[in-house]
C-alpha positions as CSV (number, residue, x, y, z in Angstrom):
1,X,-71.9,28.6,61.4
2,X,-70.8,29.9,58.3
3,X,-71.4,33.3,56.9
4,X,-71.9,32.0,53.1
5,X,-74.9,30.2,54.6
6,X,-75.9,32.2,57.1
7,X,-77.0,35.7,55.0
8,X,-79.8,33.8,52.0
9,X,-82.2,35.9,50.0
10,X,-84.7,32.9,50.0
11,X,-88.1,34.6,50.8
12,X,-90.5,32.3,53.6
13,X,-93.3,31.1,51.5
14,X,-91.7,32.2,48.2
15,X,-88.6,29.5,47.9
16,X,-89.1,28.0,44.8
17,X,-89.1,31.5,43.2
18,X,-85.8,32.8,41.7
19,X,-84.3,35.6,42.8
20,X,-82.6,38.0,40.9
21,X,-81.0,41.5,41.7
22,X,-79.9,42.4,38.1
23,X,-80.7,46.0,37.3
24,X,-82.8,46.5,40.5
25,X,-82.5,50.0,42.5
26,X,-83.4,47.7,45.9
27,X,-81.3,44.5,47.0
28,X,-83.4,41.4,48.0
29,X,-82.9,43.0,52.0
30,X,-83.7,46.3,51.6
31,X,-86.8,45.3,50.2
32,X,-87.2,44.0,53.7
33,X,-86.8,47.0,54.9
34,X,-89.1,48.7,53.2
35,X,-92.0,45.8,53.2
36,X,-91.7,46.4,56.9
37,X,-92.0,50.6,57.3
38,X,-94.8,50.6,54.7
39,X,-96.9,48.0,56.5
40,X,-100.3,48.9,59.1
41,X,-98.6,46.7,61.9
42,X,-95.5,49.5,62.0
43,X,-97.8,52.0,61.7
44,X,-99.5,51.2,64.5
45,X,-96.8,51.7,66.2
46,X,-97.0,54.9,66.6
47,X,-99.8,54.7,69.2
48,X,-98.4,51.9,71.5
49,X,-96.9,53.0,74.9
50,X,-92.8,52.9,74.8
51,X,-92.3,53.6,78.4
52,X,-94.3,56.8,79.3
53,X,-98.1,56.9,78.2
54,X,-98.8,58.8,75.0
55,X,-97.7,62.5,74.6
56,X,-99.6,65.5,76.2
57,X,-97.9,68.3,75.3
58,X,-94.0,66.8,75.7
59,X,-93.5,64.4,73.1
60,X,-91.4,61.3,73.9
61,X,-90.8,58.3,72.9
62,X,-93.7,55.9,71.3
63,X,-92.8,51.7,69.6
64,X,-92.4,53.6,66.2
65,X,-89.9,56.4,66.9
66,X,-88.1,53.8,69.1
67,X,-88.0,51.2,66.3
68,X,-86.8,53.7,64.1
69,X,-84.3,54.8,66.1
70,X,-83.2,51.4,66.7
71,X,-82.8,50.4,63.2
72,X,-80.5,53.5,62.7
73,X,-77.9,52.2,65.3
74,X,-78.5,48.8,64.3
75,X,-77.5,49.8,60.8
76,X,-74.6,51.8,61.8
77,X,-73.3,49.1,64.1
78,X,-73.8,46.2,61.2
79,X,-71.8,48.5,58.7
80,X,-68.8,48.9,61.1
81,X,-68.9,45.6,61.9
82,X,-68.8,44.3,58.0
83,X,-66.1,47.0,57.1
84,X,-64.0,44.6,59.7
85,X,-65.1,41.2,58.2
86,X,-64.5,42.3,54.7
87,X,-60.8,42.2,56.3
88,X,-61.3,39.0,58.7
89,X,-63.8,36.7,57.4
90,X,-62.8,33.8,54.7
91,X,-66.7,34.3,53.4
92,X,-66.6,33.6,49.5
93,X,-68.9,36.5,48.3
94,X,-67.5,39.0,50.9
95,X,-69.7,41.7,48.9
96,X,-72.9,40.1,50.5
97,X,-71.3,41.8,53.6
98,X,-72.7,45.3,52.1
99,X,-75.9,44.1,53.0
100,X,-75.5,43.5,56.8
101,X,-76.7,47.0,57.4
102,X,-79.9,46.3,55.4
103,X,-80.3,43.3,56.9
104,X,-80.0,44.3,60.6
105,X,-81.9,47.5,60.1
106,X,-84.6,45.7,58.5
107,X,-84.9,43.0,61.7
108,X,-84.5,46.5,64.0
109,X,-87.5,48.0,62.7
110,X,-89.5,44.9,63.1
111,X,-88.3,44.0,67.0
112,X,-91.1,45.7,68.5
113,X,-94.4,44.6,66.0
114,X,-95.2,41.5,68.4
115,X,-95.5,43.9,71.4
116,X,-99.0,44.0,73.0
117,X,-100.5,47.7,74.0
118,X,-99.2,48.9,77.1
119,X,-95.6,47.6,76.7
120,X,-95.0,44.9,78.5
121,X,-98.0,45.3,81.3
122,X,-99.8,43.9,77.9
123,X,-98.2,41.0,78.0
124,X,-98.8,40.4,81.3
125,X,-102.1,41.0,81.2
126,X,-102.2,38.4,78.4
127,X,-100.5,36.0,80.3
128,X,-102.7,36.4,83.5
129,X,-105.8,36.5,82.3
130,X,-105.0,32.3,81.2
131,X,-102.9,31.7,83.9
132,X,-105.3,33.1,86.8
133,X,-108.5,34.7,84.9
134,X,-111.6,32.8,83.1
135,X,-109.0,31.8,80.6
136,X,-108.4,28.9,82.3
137,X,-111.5,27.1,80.8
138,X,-109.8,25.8,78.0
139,X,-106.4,24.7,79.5
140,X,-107.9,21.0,79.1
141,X,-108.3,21.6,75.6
142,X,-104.8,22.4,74.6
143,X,-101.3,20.7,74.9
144,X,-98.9,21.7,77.6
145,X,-96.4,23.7,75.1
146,X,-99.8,25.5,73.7
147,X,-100.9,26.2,77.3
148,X,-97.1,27.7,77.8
149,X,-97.4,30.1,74.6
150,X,-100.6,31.2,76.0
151,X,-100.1,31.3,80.1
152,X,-96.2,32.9,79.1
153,X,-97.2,35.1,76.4
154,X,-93.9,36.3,74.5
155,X,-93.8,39.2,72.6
156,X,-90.9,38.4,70.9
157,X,-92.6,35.5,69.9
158,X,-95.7,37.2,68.7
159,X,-93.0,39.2,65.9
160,X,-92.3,36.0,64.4
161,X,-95.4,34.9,63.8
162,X,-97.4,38.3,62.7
163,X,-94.2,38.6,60.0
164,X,-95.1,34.9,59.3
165,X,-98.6,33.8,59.6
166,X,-101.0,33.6,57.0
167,X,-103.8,35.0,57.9
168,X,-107.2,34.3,56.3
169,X,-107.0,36.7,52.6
170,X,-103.2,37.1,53.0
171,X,-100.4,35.2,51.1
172,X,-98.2,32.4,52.0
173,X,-95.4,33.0,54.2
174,X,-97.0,36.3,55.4
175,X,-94.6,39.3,54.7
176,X,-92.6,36.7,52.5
177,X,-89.4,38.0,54.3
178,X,-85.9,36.8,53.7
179,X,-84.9,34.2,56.1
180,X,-82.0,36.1,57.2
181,X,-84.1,38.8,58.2
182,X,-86.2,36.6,59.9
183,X,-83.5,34.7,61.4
184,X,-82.0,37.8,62.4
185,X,-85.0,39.0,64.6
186,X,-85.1,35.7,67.1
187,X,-83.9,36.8,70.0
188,X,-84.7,33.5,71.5
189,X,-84.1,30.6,69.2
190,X,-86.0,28.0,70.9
191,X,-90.0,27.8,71.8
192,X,-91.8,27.7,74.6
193,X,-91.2,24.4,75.5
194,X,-87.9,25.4,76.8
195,X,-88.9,27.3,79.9
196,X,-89.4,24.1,81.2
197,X,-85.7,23.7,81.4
198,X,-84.8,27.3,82.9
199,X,-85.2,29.8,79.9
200,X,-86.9,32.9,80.9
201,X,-88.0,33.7,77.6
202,X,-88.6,32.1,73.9
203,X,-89.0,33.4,69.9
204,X,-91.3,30.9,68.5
205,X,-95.4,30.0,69.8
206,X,-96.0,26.2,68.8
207,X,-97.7,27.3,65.7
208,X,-94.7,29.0,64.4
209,X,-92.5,25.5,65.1
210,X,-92.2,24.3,61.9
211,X,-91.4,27.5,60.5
212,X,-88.3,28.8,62.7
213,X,-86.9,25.0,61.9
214,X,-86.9,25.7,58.6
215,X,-85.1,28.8,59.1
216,X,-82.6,27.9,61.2
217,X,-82.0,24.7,59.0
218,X,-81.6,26.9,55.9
219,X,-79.1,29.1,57.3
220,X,-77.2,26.4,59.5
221,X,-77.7,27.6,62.8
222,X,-75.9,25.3,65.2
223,X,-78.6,23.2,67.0
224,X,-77.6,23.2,70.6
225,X,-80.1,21.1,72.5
226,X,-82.5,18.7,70.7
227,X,-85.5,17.9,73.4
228,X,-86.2,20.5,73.9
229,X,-84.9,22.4,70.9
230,X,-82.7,24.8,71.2
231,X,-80.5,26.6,68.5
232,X,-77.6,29.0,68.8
233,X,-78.7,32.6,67.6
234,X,-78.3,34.1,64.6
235,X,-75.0,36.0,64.6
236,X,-76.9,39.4,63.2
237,X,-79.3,39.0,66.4
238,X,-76.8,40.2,68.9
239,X,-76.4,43.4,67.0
240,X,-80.5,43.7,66.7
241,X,-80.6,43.4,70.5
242,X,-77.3,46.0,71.3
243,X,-78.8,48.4,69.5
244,X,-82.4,47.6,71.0
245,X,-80.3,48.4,74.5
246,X,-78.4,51.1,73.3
247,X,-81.4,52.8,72.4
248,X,-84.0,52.2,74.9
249,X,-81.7,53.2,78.0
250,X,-80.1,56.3,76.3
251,X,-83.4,57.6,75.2
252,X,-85.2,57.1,77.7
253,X,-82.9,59.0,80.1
254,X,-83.6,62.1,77.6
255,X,-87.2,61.8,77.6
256,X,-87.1,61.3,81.3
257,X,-85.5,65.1,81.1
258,X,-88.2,66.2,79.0
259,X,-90.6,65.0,81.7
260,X,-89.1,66.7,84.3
261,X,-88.2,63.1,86.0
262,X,-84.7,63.7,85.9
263,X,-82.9,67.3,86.9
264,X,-80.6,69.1,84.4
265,X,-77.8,68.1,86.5
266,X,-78.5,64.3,86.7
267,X,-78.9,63.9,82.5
268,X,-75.7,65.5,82.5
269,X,-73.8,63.6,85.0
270,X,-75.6,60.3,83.5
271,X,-74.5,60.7,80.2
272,X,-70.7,62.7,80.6
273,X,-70.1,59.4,82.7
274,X,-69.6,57.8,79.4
275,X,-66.8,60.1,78.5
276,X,-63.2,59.7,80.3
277,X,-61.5,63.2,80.6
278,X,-58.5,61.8,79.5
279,X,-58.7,59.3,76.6
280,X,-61.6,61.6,75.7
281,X,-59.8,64.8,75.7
282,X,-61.4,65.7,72.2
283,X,-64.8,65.3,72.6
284,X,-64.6,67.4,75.9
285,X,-62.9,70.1,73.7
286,X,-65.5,69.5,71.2
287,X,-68.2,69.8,73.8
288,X,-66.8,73.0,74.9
289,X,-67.1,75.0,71.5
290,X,-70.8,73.2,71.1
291,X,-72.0,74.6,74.2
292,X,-71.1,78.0,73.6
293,X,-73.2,78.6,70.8
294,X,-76.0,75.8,71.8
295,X,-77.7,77.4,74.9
296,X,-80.6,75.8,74.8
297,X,-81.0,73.0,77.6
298,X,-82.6,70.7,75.4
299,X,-80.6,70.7,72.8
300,X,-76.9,70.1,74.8
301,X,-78.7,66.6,76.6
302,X,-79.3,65.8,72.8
303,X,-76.0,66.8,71.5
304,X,-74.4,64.7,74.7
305,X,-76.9,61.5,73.7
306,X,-75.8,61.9,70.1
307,X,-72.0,61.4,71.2
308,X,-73.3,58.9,74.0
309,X,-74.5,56.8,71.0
310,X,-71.8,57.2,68.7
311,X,-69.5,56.2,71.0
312,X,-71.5,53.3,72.0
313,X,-71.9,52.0,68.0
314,X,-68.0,51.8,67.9
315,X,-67.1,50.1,71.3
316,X,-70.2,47.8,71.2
317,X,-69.0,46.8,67.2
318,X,-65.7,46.3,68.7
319,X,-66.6,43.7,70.8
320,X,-68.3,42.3,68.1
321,X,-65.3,41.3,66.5
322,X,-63.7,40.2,69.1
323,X,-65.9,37.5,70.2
324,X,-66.7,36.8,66.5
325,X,-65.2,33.2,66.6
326,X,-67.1,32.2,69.9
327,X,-70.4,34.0,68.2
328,X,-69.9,32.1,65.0
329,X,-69.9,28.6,67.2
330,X,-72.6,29.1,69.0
331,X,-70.5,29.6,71.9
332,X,-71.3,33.5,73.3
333,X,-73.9,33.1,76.2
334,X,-73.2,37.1,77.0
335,X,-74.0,40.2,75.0
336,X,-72.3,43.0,73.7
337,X,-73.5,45.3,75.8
338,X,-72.1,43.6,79.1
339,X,-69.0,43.0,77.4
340,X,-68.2,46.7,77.0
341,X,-65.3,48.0,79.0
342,X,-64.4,51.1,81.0
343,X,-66.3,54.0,81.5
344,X,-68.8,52.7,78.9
345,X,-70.0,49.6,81.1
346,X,-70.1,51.7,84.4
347,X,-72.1,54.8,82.9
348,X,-74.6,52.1,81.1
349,X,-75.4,50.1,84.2
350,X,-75.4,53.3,86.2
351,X,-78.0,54.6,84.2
352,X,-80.2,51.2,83.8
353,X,-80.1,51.2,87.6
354,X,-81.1,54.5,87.3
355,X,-84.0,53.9,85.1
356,X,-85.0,50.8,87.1
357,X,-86.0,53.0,90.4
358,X,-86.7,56.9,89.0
359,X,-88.0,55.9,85.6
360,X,-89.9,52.7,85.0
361,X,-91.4,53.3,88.4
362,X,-92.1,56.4,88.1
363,X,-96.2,57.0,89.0
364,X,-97.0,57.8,85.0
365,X,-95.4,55.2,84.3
366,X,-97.5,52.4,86.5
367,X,-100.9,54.6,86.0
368,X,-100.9,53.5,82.6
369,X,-99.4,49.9,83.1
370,X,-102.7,49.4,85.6
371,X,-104.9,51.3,83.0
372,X,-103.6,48.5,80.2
373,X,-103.8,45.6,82.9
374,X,-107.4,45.9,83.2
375,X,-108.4,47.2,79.5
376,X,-106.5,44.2,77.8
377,X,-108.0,41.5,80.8
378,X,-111.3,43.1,80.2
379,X,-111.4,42.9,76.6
380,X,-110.0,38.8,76.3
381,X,-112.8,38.5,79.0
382,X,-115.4,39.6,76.5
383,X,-114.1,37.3,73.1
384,X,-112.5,34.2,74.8
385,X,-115.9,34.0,76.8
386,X,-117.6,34.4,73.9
387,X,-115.3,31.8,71.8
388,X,-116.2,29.4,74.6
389,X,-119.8,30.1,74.2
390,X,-120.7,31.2,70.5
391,X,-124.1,30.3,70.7
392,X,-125.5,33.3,72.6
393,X,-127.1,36.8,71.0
394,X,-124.4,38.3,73.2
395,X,-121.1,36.4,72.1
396,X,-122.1,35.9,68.2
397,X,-122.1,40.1,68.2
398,X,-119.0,40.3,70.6
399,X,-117.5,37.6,68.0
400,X,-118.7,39.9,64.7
401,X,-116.4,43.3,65.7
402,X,-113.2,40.7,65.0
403,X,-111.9,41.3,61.4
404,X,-112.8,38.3,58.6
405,X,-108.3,38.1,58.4
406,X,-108.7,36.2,61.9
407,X,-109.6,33.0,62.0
408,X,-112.0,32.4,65.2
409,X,-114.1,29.5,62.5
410,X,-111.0,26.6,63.2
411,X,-112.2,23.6,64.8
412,X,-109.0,23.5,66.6
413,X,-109.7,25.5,69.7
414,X,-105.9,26.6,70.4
415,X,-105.7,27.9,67.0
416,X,-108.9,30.2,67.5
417,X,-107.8,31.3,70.9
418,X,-104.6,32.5,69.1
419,X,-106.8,34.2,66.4
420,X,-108.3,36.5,69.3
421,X,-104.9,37.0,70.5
422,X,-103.5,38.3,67.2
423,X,-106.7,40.7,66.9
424,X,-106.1,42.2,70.8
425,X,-102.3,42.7,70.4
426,X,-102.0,44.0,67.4
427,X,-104.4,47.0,68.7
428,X,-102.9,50.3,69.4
429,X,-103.3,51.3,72.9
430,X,-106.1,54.2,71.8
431,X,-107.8,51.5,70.2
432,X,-108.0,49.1,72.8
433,X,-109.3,51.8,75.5
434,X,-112.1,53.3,73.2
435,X,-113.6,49.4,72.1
436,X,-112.9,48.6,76.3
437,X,-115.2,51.9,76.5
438,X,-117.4,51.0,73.9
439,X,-118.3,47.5,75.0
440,X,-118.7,48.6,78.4
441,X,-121.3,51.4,77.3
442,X,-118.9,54.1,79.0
443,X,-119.1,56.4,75.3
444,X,-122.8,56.4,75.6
């Protein structure tokens, strides 16, 4: 793969338009950017479940501080890494490289907009209630790589095509975002057909096919397998998905302070693990002259995250460019995160370990992954029963709450079922609870 090919401005649904950047305050990327933080899907964000359910009085994380977050360490990591390729790379127009950061940030703050309410309980919940629930009525009526997308519902997936689908009243190509921003956000460059042949995961439903092979054809991504087919990642993706890790395992060890899941002691040990005494002599002398005028508790766990971070961004850009060749053919099955070295690779699976048994299991934690379980079941209950049988007093009002921008008239019934699916995870997890309430008379 080449970088002259691999970073176009060509807009999805807008290709035949020319594109121009003279006199304009934004590049063609950051307009990504900002398409993306202005839109009601990121908004919505802010009230779907991160990890712990929705602040009381302690506020942690939610999808949109997260995605924030992320897209500040994805930025920092893309600029570290072009300031190297500006010096390595043979690319013709090494000054597109000033964009990576734009580019990266821009795919960051749209990782999370496929996500379901109730993290990834939501998706399960999806994915049961076809697999195991009433559901199962229209597996007949759909192919096998259909039935996948719906029975193995991907979140990931579910990005790419609420970025991309036109929905009824909205324009062609969706957001009408570059296709290296696009490009850059599939994790897993390959559909659902491919779990067939082992892969645990996939970035593209069936009705999004045509679309990702356009992309990947534009930019040249190396196809790897063609039945069924499989392309290498974008290069920009591995950086979208360090600083997706980076992120949700650092942060969540602080909010897990916050909560009062993890001690003082335990934060601290987690995240000075990081740090060798040694070849880290000056941030421990930093650290000292910190501490002595930051008392507050609070405040030194975020002044150790901050340097956990920073120090993560450099190392995890590092190994960037050292596996750049094998990345650029297609040839890096790992990522950068597991390729770290030292201290930083035994403090990061320490604490994902960690997380695994104290935090993700933790009883708030499951409360509201069961409370989501049977909201989201209970609500496809109501409108796939109701798409199955329209002609009833009872289904033709169930069917009226969905908005006129899905498309529950299409003949094909695949395509409709997808239409309900767009409408119930793209609710917040607030909204999905009070229509559950609502439809089951509970508000009266």
């Amino acid at each position: 793969m080449q970088w002259d090919k691999l970073l176009s401005a060509k807009r999805l649904g807008q290709e035949n338009k020319e594109i121009s950047n003279v006199d304009e305050i934004r590049s063609q990327f950051q307009r990504d950017y900002d398409r993306i933080i202005f839109s009601s899907p990121f908004r919505r964000l802010q009230n779907k479940t991160q990890v712990f359910p929705l602040p009381g009085s302690v506020f942690v994380h939610n999808r949109l501080t997260h995605s924030l977050e992320v897209a500040s360490v994805g930025r920092s990591l893309a600029n570290l890494v072009a300031l190297e390729l500006k010096n390595k790379s043979d690319i013709k127009h090494k000054s597109i490289l000033d964009e990576l950061g734009s580019i990266v940030s821009a795919a960051c703050l749209a990782h999370d907009l496929g996500n379901p309410p109730f993290g990834h309980a939501g998706e399960d919940a999806i994915s049961r209630f076809f697999s195991q629930g009433k559901g199962l009525a229209i597996k007949e009526q759909v192919s096998a790589n259909e039935w996948l997308d719906l029975t193995s519902f991907e979140g990931n997936a579910n990005a790419l095509r609420l970025l991309t689908h036109q929905f009824n009243g909205r324009r062609k190509g969706g957001f009408a975002l570059t296709y290296s921003t696009l490009a850059a956000l599939i994790k897993y460059p390959h559909g659902s057909d491919a779990l067939s042949s082992g892969k645990k995961k996939y970035g593209y439903f069936q009705s999004e096919k045509e679309t990702f092979i356009a992309i990947a054809n534009e930019l040249g991504l190396k196809k790897k397998s063609e039945n069924p087919i499989c392309f290498a990642r974008h290069p920009l993706v591995f950086l979208v998905e360090a600083a997706d890790d980076i992120c949700y395992e650092i942060m969540d060890i602080e909010d897990a302070h916050k909560l009062k899941i993890l001690s003082t002691q335990k934060t601290f040990d987690l995240l000075l693990g990081f740090f060798d005494t040694t070849e880290d002599s000056s941030f421990y002398e930093q650290k000292e002259i910190v501490f002595k005028e930051v008392t507050d508790i609070n405040e030194q766990v975020s002044y150790l995250r901050a340097s956990v971070i920073s120090k993560l961004i450099k190392e995890t850009a590092d190994v960037f460019i050292a596996y750049h060749d094998q990345i650029l053919e297609g040839e890096y099955n790992s990522n950068l995160i597991k390729d770290l070295q030292g201290n930083s690779k035994i403090a990061f699976e320490k604490c994902k370990n960690l997380a695994i048994k104290e935090i993700y299991n933790h009883p708030s934690v499951v409360k509201i992954e069961l409370s989501g379980f049977n909201v989201l079941g209970t609500l496809l209950d109501e409108f796939i029963t109701a798409l199955i049988r329209p002609d009833s007093e009872y289904s033709k009002k169930i069917l009226s709450i969905i908005p006129s921008q899905f498309n529950i008239e299409d003949q094909c019934i695949y395509k409709k079922t997808m239409a309900v699916v767009d409408f119930v995870s793209g609710m917040t997890d607030l909204y999905a609870v009070d229509l559950y309430k609502d439809i089951k008379g509970i508000n009266l």
